[in-house]
Every structure is written in C-alpha cells, then in structure tokens.
N, C-alpha and C positions, 0 to 999 in steps of 0.2 A: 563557451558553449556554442557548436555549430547550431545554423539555422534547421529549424526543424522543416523542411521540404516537404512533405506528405500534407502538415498544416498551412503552409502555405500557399499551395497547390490547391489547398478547400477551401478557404477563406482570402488568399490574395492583401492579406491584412499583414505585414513584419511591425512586431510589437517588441521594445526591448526596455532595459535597465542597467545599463553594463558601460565599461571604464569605456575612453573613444579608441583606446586599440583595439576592442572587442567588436566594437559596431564597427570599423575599419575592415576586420577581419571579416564580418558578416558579409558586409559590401562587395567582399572582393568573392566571396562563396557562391553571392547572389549572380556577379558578373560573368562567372565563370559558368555554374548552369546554365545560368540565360542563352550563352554564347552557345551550348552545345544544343539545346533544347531548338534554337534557330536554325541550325545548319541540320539537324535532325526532323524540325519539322518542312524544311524545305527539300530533304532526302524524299520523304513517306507522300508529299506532295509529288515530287518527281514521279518516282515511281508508281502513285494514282492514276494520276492524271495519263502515263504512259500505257499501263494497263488498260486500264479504260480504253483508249484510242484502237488498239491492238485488238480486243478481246471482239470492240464493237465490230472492226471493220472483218476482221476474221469470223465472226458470226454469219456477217450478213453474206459473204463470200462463200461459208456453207452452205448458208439456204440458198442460194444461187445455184449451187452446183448440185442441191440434193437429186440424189439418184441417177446423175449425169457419171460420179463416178466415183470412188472408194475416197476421194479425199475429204467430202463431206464428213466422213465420220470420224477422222482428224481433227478437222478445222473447228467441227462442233464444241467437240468435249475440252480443247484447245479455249476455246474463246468461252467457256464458261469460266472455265480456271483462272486466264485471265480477269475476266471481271470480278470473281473471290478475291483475287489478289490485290485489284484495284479499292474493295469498300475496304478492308482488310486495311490495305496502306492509309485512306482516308480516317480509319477510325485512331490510329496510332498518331496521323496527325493533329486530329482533335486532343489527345491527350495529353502532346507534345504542348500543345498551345496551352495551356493549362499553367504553364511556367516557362511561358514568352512572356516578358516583362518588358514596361517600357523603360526604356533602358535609360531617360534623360531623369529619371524620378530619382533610382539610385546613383546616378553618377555624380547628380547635384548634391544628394545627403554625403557623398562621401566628401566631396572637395567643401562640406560647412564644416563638417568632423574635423578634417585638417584642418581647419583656420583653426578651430576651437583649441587644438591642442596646444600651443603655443600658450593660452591663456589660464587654461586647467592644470589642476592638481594628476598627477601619473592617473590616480586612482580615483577622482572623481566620477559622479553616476550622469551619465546620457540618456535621459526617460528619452525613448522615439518613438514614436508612432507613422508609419508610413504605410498609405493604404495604395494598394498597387491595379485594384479594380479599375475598368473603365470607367472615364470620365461623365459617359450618360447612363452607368450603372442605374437599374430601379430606385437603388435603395437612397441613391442621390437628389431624384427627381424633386423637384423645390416646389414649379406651379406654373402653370400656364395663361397667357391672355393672348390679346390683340396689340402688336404692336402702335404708334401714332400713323405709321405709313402703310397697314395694313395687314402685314404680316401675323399670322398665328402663329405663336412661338409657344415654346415646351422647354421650362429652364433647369437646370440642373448646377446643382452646389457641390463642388470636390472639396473637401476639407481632408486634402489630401496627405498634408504634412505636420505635425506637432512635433517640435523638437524644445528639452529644456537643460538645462545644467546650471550649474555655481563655480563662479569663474574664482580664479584665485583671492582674490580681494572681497569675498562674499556675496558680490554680486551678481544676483538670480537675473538668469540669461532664457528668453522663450521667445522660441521663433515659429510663425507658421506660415505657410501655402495653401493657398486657396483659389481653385479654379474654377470659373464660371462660365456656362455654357448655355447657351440660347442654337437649340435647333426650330429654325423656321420656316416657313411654308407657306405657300401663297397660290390662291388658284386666281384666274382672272381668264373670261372669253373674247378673244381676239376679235377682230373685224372681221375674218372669213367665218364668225362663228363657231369655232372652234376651242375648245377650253385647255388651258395648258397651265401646268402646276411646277411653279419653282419651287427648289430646295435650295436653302443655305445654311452653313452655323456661323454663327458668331460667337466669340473668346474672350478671355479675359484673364489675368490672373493677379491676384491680391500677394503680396509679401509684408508680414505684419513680425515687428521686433521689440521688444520690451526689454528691458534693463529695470531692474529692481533695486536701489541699493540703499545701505545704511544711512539712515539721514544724518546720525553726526557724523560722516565723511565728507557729505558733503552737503554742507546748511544753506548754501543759497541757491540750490539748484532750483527750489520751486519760483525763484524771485528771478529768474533770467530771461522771462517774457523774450521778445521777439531776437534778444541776441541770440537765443537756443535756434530759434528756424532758422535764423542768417549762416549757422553753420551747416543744415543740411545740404550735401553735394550727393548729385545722381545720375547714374549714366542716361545719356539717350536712348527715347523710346518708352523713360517712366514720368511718371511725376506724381507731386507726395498726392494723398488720397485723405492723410489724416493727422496731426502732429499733438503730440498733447504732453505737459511737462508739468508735475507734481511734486512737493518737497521730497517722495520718496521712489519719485517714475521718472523715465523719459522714453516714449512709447511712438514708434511711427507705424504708418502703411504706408505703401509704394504700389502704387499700380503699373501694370505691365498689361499696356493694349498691345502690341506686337506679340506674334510669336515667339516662346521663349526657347532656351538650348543651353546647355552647359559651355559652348563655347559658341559662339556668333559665328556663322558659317554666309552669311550673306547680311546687306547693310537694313533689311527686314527684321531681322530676328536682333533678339534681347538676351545677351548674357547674362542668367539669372544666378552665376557665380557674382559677379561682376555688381548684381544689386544687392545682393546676400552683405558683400564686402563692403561697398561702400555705404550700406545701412548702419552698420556695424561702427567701421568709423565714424563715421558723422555724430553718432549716438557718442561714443568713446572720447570724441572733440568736447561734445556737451559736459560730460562728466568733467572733463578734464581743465574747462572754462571754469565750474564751477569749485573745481579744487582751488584755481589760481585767483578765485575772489577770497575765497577759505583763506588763505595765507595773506593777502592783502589784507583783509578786513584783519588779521589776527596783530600784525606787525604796524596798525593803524593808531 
C-alpha cells in the first residue's frame, strides 16, 4: 500500500505495519517525492524571489517616469503583474515545503530495514513509527530553565523513531531515536554599555535497542554480569549511556554528542547506520555468549 501523501503532508507523522519490503517500498516513495518537492520548491523560490526584484525595480521606474512619457503605463501595470507572480510563486513554495523531508531521518530507517531483512521472516510485521516534524516542533517542547553557566535554554524532546519486529528465532527486536534539543540564549551588557544577546543550540541524540528473548534459549543470559558489557563495541563519537541485562532482556543506549548522518561525510559527524549496526551486534554477541554457556553447562 502506497504512502498516503495528502496525510502526510498534514501531520508529517509515517505510521506503518507492513512486511520490510513494504516499508522499503514506502522509503523509496517518500525519496522520490522528497527529491521533486526540493527541486520544485527551489524552482517557485527562483522565480519569487525574481519576480519580486523585477516587479519592484519596474514599479519604481514607472513612478519615475510618470507623465514624463507613455512608458509609465507599461511599466506600471507590468510590475504589478510581476509582484502577483512573485506572492503567487511564494505561496506554492510554501506548500511545496510541506513535504520537504529531512532526508537523513528516512534514509537511516531504510538502510535498519535492510539490515533487518536478512534476520526476518519474508512476511514478518515492521510496526514504525517515524515522525518527520521539526525537531523544535511545539508539540515537542519538554521545559525550560537556567543553564549552570547562565544561559536560558528551552528544551525540546524528538521521539522521533519507534521501530519493532520478531526476528526469525522469536526474538522481539525494538529500536528507538531520540533527539534532544537545547535552544539557548544569553543577554549580558558589555563594557561600552551596550547589551548584546547570543544565540546557540545544543544536540544530542539517544539510540536505545532492546532484544527480548525466550528464556529457555538462553538461561544464563541474566547471570553474565560484566562479561555482557566487555562485549559492547561502538564507533567513535558515542558512548554507552545505559546497559542493562535480565534473564529475558539485553537492553542498551548509545549516545551520539556529534552530529549524526547516514554516512559520515566529515571526521565531526557520526554514522548513525554504523551505531544502528554495531548496537545490534554487540547485543547479538551477548546472546550468542550466552548460548555458548547453554551448551557448556549442558555437556557439563
């Protein structure tokens, strides 16, 4: 079932249940508008912004010349038409923006889809949830104070990504993204007496993994204390945030202080395929420790 676009377009919310060739399929629906929606709202921009320039300087050229000579009543009705043309193009580009997507949010859910296929049943269900809103969205807005160094900040919570499935061997797989946001602000009066107001934001972004699995698979996973973390590996730029292992869990966060990206395009940014994957394994290491006590202790 294609994405419904008119609803997405109002709420900015892609909500699904569907095998991972279906949400693969969406992904590539969503990429493909997105793409035209850009080049489309950069056309209606062009041509504003041109208008506009055009309309203005042709107006004021009329009224220059009014009653100097018959061109005025050219130039006039000329440069109103223009500016029609100009809100005209602005309004279209507003609507165009409407399904401008960021584009790192779907291209990260598709390349987890693909890992997951390998693991999944053809026909298994991908609950996702992926809310495509700005990140200082209202509806987001968390709470405000004083920073320790003085700064007013105004924090904002994306709970941007919910993804779940049942991997072939029964075990319930839930992954989320969550971005956090601090815009802050600072007035403070100089020495020439003079008051001057910074602005900055600060980021962050949370990746939380869960594995759920049958306890008689694997019986001593709650009993693997610190051999369980000695297996977590993680790219540079994170580090774990939270670890926790129960006879029927093994459950991390990763934090990502750098900028994130679907591919690392400078030694700043964080390949958040790259934490996706290697949460995954690490997690998949654990289970697989705990199989290899399962068989020892059995052959004991």
């Amino acid at each position: 079932m294609a994405v419904d676009l008119e609803q997405l377009s109002r709420e900015r919310i892609y909500r699904t249940q569907a095998p991972c060739t279906q949400v693969l399929a969406d992904m590539q629906q969503l990429r493909e508008v997105d793409d035209i929606k850009e080049k489309k709202e950069a056309v209606t921009y062009f041509v504003g912004c041109g208008s506009m320039v055009i309309g203005a300087f042709a107006g004021f050229f009329g009224l220059f010349t009014l009653g100097a000579s018959g061109l005025s009543s050219f130039l006039l009705p000329g440069a109103l038409l223009l500016l029609v043309v100009g809100i005209v193009a602005f309004v279209m580009r507003a609507q165009h923006a409407k399904l401008d997507l960021e584009n790192r949010r779907y291209e990260l859910v598709s390349r987890i889809v693909k890992m997951l296929q390998a693991d999944t049943a053809p026909q298994a269900q991908v609950t996702l949830e992926m809310d495509l809103r700005d990140g200082m969205h209202p509806a987001k807005f968390f709470g405000e104070g004083k920073t320790p160094s003085g700064w007013q900040a105004k924090s904002y919570i994306d709970r941007w990504l919910s993804l779940q499935s049942r991997l072939v061997d029964g075990t319930h797989l839930r992954l989320e993204m969550i971005e956090r946001t601090d815009k802050r602000t600072r007035t403070r009066r100089g020495s020439s007496g003079r008051t001057k107001t910074k602005t900055r934001t600060v980021s962050d972004a949370l990746v939380r993994v869960r594995l759920q699995v049958k306890t008689e698979k694997y019986q001593h996973l709650g009993r693997l204390g610190a051999h369980a973390r000695n297996a977590v590996r993680l790219p540079k730029g994170t580090r774990l945030k939270s670890f926790s292992v129960e006879p029927d869990r093994v459950d991390l966060t990763v934090l990502i202080s750098d900028p994130w990206d679907v591919k690392a395009s400078s030694a700043m940014q964080v390949n958040a395929v790259e934490v996706v994957a290697m949460s995954l394994l690490s997690l998949y290491q654990i289970l697989n420790l705990s199989r290899a006590i399962d068989k020892k202790a059995a052959h004991a």
